[in-house]
C-alpha positions in Angstrom: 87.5 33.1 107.8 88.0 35.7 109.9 85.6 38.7 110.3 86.6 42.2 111.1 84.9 44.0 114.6 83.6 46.8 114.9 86.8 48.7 116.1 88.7 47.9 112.6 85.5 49.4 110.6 86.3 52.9 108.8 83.6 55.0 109.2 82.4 54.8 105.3 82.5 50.7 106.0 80.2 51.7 108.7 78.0 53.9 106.8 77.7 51.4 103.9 76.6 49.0 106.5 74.0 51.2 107.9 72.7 52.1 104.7 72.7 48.8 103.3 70.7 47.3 106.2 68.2 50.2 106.0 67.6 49.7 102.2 67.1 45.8 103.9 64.5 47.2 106.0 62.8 49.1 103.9 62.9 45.9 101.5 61.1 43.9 103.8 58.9 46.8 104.9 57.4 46.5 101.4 56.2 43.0 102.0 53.9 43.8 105.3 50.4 44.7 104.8 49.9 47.5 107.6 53.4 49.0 106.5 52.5 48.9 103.2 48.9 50.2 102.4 46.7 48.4 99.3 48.8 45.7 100.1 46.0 43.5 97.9 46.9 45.8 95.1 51.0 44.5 94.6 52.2 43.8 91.5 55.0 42.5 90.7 56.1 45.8 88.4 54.2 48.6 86.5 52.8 51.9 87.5 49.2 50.0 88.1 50.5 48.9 91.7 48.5 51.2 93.9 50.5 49.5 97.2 52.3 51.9 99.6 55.3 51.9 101.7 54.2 53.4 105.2 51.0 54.7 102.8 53.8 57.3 100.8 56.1 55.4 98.6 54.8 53.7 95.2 56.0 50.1 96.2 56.0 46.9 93.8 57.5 43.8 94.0 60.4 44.5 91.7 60.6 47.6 93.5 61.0 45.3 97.1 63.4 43.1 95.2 66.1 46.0 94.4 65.7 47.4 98.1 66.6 44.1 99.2 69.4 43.7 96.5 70.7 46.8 97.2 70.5 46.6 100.8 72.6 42.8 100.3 75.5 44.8 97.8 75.9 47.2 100.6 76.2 44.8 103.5 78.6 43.1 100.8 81.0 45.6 100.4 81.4 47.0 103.7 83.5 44.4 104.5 86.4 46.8 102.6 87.1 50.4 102.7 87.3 51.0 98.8 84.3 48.9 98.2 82.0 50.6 100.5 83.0 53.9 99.1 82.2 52.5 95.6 78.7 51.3 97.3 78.1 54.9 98.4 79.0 56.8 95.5 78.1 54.1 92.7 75.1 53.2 94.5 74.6 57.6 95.1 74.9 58.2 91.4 71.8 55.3 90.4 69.6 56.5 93.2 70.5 60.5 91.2 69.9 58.8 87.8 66.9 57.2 89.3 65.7 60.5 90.7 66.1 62.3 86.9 64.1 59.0 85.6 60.9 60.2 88.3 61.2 63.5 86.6 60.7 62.6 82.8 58.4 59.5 83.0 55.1 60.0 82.6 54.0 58.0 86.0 51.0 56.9 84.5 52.6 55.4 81.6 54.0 51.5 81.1 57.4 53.4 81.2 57.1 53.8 85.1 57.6 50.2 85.7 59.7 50.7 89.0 57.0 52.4 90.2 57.7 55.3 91.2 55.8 58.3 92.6 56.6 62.0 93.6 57.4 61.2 96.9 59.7 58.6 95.8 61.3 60.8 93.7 62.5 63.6 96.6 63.2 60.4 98.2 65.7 59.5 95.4 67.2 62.7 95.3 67.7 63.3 98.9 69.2 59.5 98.9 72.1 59.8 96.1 72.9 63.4 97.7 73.2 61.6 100.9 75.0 58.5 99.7 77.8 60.6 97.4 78.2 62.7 100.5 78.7 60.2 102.8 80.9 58.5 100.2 83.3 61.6 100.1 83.1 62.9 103.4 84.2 59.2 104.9 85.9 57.4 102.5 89.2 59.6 101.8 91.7 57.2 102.6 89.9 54.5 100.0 89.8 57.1 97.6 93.9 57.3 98.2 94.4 53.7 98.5 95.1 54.0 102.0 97.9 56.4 101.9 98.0 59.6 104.0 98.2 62.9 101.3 101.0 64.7 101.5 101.5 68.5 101.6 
């Protein structure tokens, strides 16, 4: 099987890559004591987890696991124009439902099970912003199938 370089990469394959391998790091991130603070405290969901991401971010395990997944789906579909446009706006549109989720749970509550915090939540917003953005701004000729819009 053959693999694309880097010079027949759109520029929305490119940023579905580069998010996708930062929503890897950040994964892994959540699994070092020192990055994460109250490491000791990690649970594998629930709002109880009082661990940390860089001493910020409410981290769990099940909130490490979907980094990682979602980091693995972006990786995934970079290898095509149209599906790293879907990762970007797809994936843009969960992070924006997962930012309107931050806002009505009670974070205290068995409903935050994610976990997530206030800081996560700007996080979330500023992330499906991003993503949707990115999504548009570089994926026009997926959106079109590849064909150049005529006048």
């Amino acid at each position: 099987m053959s693999r694309p370089d880097t010079a027949t990469r759109t520029p929305v394959q490119l940023a579905a890559m580069v998010v996708g391998a930062v929503f890897l790091v950040v994964g892994i991130a959540g699994f070092i004591p020192g990055l994460t603070t109250d490491y000791d405290t990690l649970q594998f969901a629930g709002h109880e987890s009082q661990a940390m991401l860089l001493g910020v971010f409410a981290v769990s395990i099940l909130h490490n696991i979907v980094h990682l997944a979602f980091g693995v789906a972006g990786l995934v579909m970079a290898r095509t124009a149209r599906n790293a446009f879907l990762y970007l706006v797809a994936g843009g549109v969960i992070y924006l439902v997962l930012w309107l989720y931050g806002l009505i749970v009670d974070h205290d509550s068995a409903a935050n099970f994610v976990p997530v915090n206030n800081a996560d939540n700007w996080l979330h917003l500023l992330l499906g912003l991003g993503m949707v953005a990115l999504g548009f701004a570089l994926g026009r000729s997926a959106r079109t199938g590849g064909v150049p819009r005529t006048r």
